[in-house]
N, C-alpha and C positions, 0 to 999 in steps of 0.2 A: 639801533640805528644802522650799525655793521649789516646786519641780517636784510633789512629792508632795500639797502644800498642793492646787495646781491641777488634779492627777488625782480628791482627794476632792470639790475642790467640784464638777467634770465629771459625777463621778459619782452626787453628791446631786441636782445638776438633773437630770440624767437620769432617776435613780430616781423624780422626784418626776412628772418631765412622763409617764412610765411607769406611775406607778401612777392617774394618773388616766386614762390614758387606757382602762385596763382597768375602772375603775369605768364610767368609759361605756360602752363595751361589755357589763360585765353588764349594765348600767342600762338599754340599749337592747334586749334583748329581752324578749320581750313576754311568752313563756311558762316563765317560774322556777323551779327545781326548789328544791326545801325548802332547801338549803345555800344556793344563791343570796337565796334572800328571808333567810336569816337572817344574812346576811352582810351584804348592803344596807342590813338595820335596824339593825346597829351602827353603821353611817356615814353616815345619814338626817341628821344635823343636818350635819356636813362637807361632804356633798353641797349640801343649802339653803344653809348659808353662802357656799360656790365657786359657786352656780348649777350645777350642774352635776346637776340630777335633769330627766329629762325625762316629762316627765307622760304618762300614755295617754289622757288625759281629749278629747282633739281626735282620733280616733279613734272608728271605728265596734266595737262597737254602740251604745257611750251616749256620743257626743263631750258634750264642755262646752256647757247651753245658756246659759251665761250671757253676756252680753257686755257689758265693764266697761271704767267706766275711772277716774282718780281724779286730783282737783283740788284749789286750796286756794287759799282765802280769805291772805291776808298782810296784817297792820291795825298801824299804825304808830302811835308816839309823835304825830306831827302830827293823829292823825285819820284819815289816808286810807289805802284799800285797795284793793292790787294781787290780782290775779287769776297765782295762778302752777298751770301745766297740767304732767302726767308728759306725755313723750312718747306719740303716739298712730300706731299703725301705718298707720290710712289717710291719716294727717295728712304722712306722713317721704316723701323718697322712698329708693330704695331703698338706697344707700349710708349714710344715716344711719340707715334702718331696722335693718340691718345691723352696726353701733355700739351702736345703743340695744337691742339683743334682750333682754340681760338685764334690762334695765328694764321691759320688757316683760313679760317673766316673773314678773319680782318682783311687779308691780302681779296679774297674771292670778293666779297662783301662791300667792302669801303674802298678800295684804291682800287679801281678802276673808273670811278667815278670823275669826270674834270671839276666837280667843284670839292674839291673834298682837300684844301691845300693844307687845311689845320690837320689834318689827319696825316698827308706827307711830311709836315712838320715836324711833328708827334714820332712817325716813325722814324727819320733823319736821327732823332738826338737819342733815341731807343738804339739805333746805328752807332751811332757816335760811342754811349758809353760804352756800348759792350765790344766797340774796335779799343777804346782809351785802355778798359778793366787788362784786354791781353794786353795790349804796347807797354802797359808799365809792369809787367811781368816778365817779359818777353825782350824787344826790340826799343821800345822805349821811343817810337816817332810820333810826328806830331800832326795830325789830321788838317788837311788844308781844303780837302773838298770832296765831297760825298753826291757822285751821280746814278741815281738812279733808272733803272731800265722795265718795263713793262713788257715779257715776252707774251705773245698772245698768239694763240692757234682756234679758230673760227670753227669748229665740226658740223662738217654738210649734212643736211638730212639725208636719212638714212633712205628715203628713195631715190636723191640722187648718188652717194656711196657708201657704201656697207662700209665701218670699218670693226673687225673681229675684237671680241673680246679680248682684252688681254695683249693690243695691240698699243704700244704708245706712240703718243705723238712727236714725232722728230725735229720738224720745220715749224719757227716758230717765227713772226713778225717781232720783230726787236724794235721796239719806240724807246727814244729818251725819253724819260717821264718827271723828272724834276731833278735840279738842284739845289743842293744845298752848301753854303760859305759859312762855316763856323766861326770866322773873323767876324763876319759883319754882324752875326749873332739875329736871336727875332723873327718875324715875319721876312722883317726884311732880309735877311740871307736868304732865301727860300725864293728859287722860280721855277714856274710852273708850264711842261713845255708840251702839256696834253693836247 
């Protein structure tokens, strides 16, 4: 009975590391015949929840011109406020870049989107615990509101300006993009000011 127990879970992980990896593989080519797109759309949320969709949007002919990235204000019971940043790609090097990808994604991918407020949610209390983990180690205060900011730099085409390799971008359009009230707890703490 032991033995048999151990062949079904063998074979659930396997199924499981199996079938994802066939959903990348559809997911990764680029040109989809009608069964493949309707098949994909069944498991569009599956896929965003595992990260596991890869965009064609970084790709030619219409790559992403946006280039984003997203921070937040941390304001405490005392009065004072801490500065907490998502990881930034040219900021990691390559080993932690490499760790952090799907954070990466998440922020490029999901949160820039205005309807996507269970996702700012999501990331708020992802915010929260990992401000709580240091305070009770550290300073020990007590989170009373967590804003967030959306910096966004637009890149012009490159017939109307060249910008070089290896050049970053400095000026960035700074939007508040949501709040979140840890008192009130829920959805409802959470406003959305895209």
């Amino acid at each position: 009975m032991r033995k048999l127990g151990r062949v079904v879970k063998y074979f659930l992980i396997c199924s499981f590391i199996a079938v994802n990896l066939i959903i990348l593989g559809f997911d990764s080519v680029p040109n989809q015949n009608l069964f493949e797109e309707k098949a994909l759309s069944l498991i569009a949320g599956y896929q965003k929840t595992l990260a596991l969709y890869q965009g064609w949007s970084m790709f030619a002919p219409n790559p992403s011109r946006e280039n984003l990235f997203v921070d937040a204000d941390v304001y405490f019971a005392n009065g004072s406020k801490e500065k907490w940043a998502f990881p930034r790609a040219n900021q990691e090097n390559r080993g932690a870049l490499m760790m952090r990808e799907r954070l990466r994604k998440y922020t490029q991918d999901n949160l820039e989107m205005k309807d996507q407020e269970a996702l700012w949610l999501d990331l708020s209390h992802f915010v929260a615990r990992d401000v709580e983990s240091f305070e009770a180690q550290h300073l020990g205060r007590k989170i009373t509101g967590i804003q967030f900011y959306r910096h966004v730099n637009y890149i012009p085409n490159v017939e109307e300006e060249f910008i070089p390799h290896g050049q970053f971008t400095v000026k960035y359009e700074v939007v508040p993009a949501f709040y979140f009230d840890p008192a009130v707890g829920g959805r409802y703490g959470a406003k959305e000011n895209l």
